[in-house]
N, C-alpha and C positions, 0 to 999 in steps of 0.2 A: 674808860670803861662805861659801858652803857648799864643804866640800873633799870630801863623802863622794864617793863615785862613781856611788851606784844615788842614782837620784832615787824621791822619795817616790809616784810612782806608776808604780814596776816592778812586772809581772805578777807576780802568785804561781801558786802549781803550783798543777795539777788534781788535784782529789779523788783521782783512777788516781793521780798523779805522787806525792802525799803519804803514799798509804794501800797501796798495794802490797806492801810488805814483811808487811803479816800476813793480807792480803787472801788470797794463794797457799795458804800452808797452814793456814789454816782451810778453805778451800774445800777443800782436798784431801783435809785431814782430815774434813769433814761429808758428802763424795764417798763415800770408805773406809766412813765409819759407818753410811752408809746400802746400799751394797751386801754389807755383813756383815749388818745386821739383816734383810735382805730375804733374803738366804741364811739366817740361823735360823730365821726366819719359814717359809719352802719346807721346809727338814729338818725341822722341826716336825711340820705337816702332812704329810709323807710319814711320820715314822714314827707319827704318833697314827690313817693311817689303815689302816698296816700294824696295828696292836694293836687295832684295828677289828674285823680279818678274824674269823671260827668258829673258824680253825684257832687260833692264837693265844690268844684269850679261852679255848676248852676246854682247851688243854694247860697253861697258867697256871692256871684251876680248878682242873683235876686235882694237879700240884703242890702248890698252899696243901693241898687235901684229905686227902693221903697222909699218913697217920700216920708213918712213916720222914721224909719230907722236914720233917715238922715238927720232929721230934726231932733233925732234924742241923741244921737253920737256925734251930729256934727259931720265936716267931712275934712280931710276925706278921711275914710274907714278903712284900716286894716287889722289884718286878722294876725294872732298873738301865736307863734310857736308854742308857749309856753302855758302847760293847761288843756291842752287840748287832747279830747278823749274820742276815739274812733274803732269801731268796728264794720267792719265791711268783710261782707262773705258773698263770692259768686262762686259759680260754679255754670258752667256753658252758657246761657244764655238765662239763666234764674239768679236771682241773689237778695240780698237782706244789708242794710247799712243803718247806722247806729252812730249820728256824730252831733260831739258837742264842740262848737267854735270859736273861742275868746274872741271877740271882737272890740275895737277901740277907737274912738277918735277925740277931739276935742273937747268935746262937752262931758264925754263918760266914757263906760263900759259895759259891754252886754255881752249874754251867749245866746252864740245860735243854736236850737238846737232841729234836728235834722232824724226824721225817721222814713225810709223809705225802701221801696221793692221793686228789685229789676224782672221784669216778666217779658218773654219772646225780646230778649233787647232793650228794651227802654224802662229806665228809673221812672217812677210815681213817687212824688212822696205823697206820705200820712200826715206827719207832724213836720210842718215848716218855719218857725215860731224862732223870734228873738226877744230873750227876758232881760230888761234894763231894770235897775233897784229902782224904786219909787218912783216906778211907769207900769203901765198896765202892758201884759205881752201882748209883743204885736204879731197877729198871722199873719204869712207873708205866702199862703195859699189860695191860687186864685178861684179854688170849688170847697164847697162843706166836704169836711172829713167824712163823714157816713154815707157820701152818696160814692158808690162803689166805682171803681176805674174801667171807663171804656176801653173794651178789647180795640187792637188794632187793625185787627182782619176778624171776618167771619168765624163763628168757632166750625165751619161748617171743612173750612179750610184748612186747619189746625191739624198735624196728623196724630197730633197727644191726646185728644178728645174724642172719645168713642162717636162713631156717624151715629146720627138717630134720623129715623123720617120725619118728617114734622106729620102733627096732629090734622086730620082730615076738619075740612071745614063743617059747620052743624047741618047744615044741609046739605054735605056729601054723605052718604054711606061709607059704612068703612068698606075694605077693600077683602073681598073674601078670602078664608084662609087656602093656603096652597097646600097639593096634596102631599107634599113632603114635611109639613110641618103637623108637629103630635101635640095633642091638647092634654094635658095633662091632673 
């Protein structure tokens, strides 16, 4: 006589019913890992195509180049993913940039900082400047900031710039008014 209770052909659980307890979090966990790496993945390419831009690559040239930022960082210099704060806005052939660089080599640490204006096509900067702790900042611009940026072409050329005649010489007369034109 058999006294057990379950007779030898009681259903057994389902696979979900057995396997659940670790089913949950690995799924939640392989969930999480996959939208963290798709998000470094995205920061990634956003910052490698910030470091892309002209403005960027020359201000970073310029630094490695300067005799002063070599002797305070040493070499060679590179620049820190990590800390770095960037705004760049164009738009056709105008735009505005706003960057700050972690910079690093042997001896220290500095940032670069970077303010500059793309006008008809070409970056100007303003502010070209790398701050090292207990060094005086170094300008790393080759003109005084207040003296205003040479146009590239004539503005006579420019078709954004209203034509104006130029001013008659002091001993020219000016040029009598036309009879189409009302004095007001």
């Amino acid at each position: 006589m058999n006294t057990t209770s379950e007779s030898p052909m009681a259903p057994q659980k389902s696979w979900w019913g057995r396997n659940w307890p670790w089913v949950i979090p690995v799924g939640c966990l392989g969930l999480l890992l996959s939208c963290g790496c798709l998000g470094a993945l995205f920061a990634g390419l956003a910052l490698k195509s910030f470091s892309d831009t002209p403005v960027f690559t020359e201000s970073v040239a310029r630094a490695k180049q300067s005799p002063e930022v070599r002797e305070a960082l040493g070499e060679p210099i590179e620049t820190s993913w990590l800390g770095q704060q960037m705004n760049i806005k164009t738009h056709n052939d105008e735009g505005l940039a706003q960057l700050t660089i972690p910079l690093k080599g042997p001896r220290g640490e500095g940032l670069l900082r970077v303010k500059a204006t793309k006008t008809d096509g070409t970056w100007r900067f303003q502010t070209l400047r790398v701050d090292v702790p207990d060094h005086a900042p170094i300008d790393l611009l080759d003109t005084p900031s207040d003296e205003p940026p040479e146009l590239s072409e004539p503005p006579s050329s420019r078709p954004d710039l209203p034509q104006v005649e130029p001013l008659p010489e002091e001993d020219e007369e000016p040029p009598a008014p036309s009879e189409q034109e009302i004095d007001l």
